[in-house]
N, C-alpha and C positions, 0 to 999 in steps of 0.2 A: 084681793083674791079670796076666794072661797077656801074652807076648810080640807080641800080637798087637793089645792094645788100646790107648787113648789116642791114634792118630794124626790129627794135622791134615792140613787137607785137601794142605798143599804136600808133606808127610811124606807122603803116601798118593800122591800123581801122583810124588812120585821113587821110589819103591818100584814102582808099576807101570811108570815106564819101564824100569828097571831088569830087569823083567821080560817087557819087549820089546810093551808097550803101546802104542798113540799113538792120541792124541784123536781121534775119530768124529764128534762133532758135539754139540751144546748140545741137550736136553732140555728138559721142560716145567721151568719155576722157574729156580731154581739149581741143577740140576743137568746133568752131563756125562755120556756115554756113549762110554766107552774101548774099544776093541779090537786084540786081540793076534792080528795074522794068524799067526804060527807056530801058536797051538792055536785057533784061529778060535773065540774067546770076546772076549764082550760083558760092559761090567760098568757100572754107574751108577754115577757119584760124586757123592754131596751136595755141593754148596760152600757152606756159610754159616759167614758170620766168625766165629771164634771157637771154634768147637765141635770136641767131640772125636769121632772114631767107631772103634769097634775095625777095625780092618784086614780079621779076619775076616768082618765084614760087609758087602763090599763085594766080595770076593775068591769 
């Protein structure tokens, strides 16, 4: 797998902080909605336990 896949969801929110993300607000399910005011982008994040998702999917 590429450097980019297998991350958990807590692996995946420090990597968008890191990138100057912060939470937006709660979505339909388990899922979250991030936004990074410096490049005024939105992004989804699944949150279910356990599971892996590649980074690039979310990004």
């Amino acid at each position: 797998m590429g450097k980019l896949a297998g991350f958990r969801y807590r692996e995946i929110i420090k990597r968008l902080k890191e990138f100057g993300f912060q939470f937006d607000r709660q979505a339909a399910g388990s899922h979250e909605i991030w936004y990074n005011p410096v490049s005024d982008h939105y992004t989804t994040i699944p949150n279910h336990s356990g599971e892996k998702y590649p980074l690039k999917s979310v990004l």
